[in-house]
C-alpha positions as CSV (number, residue, x, y, z in Angstrom):
1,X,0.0,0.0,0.0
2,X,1.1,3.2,-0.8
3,X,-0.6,6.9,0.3
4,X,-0.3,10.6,-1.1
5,X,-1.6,13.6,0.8
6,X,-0.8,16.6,-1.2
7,X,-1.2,19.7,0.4
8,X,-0.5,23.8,-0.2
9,X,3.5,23.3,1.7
10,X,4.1,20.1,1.8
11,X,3.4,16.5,0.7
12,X,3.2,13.5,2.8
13,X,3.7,10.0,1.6
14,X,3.7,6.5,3.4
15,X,4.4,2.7,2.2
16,X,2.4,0.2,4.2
17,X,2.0,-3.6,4.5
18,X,-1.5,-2.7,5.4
19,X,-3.4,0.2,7.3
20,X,-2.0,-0.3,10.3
21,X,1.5,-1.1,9.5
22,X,3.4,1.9,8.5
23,X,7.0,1.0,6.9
24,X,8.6,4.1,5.7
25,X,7.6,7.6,5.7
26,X,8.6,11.0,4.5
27,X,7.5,14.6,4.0
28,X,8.7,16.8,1.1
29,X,7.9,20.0,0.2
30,X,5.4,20.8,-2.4
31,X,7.0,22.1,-5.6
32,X,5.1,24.4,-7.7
33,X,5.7,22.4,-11.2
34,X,3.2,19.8,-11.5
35,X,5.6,18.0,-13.2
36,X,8.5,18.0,-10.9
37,X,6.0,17.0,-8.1
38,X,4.8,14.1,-10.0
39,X,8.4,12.6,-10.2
40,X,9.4,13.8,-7.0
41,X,6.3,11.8,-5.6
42,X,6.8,8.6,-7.6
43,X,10.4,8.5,-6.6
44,X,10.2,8.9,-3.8
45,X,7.5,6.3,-3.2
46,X,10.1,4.0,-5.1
47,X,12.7,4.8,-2.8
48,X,10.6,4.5,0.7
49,X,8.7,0.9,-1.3
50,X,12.4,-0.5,-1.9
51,X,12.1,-3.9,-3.5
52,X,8.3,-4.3,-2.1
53,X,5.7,-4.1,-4.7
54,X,3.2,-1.3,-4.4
55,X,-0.4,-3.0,-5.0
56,X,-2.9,0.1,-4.3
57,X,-1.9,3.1,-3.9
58,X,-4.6,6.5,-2.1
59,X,-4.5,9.9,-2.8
60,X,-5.7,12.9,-0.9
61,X,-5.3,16.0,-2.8
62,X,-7.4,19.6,-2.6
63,X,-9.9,20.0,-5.1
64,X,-11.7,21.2,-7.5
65,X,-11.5,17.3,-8.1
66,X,-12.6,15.2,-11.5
67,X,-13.4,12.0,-9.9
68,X,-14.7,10.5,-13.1
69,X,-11.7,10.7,-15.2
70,X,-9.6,11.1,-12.2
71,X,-8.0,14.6,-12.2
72,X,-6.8,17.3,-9.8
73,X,-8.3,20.4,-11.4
74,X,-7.1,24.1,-10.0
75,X,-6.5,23.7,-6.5
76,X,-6.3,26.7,-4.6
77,X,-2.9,26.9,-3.0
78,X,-1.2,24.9,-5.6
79,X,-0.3,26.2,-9.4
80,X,-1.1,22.9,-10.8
81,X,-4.1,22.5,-13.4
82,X,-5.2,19.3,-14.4
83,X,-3.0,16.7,-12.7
């Protein structure tokens, strides 16, 4: 299992074995590029998984959100646009 919270400053991210099992952990700042956050997060969810497969992975993010096709609109504190 693998979690996301994206916020304004930062962005928290967890790798579990289940909900209450918390492996790894970290906290990284938010960057303003979509882009760079996108990598940033995925790395860094490689690095915390190490050789454990990632099977779900959750996402908490401020909206606007699409749910239907799965998209992070304009968030307020964040200059991302369709993520």
């Amino acid at each position: 299992l693998a979690g996301i919270d994206i916020g304004g400053t930062k962005i928290s991210i967890g790798v579990a074995k289940s909900p209450k099992n918390i492996q790894a952990q970290k906290v990284i700042p938010t960057p303003p590029n979509q882009t760079q956050a996108l990598h940033l997060m995925l790395q860094t969810i490689r690095e915390l998984a190490g050789n454990n497969r990632i099977h779900s992975l959750g996402i908490s993010s401020p909206g606007p959100i699409d749910t239907k096709d799965g998209l992070i609109l304009s968030p307020r504190h964040i200059p991302w646009r369709n993520v």
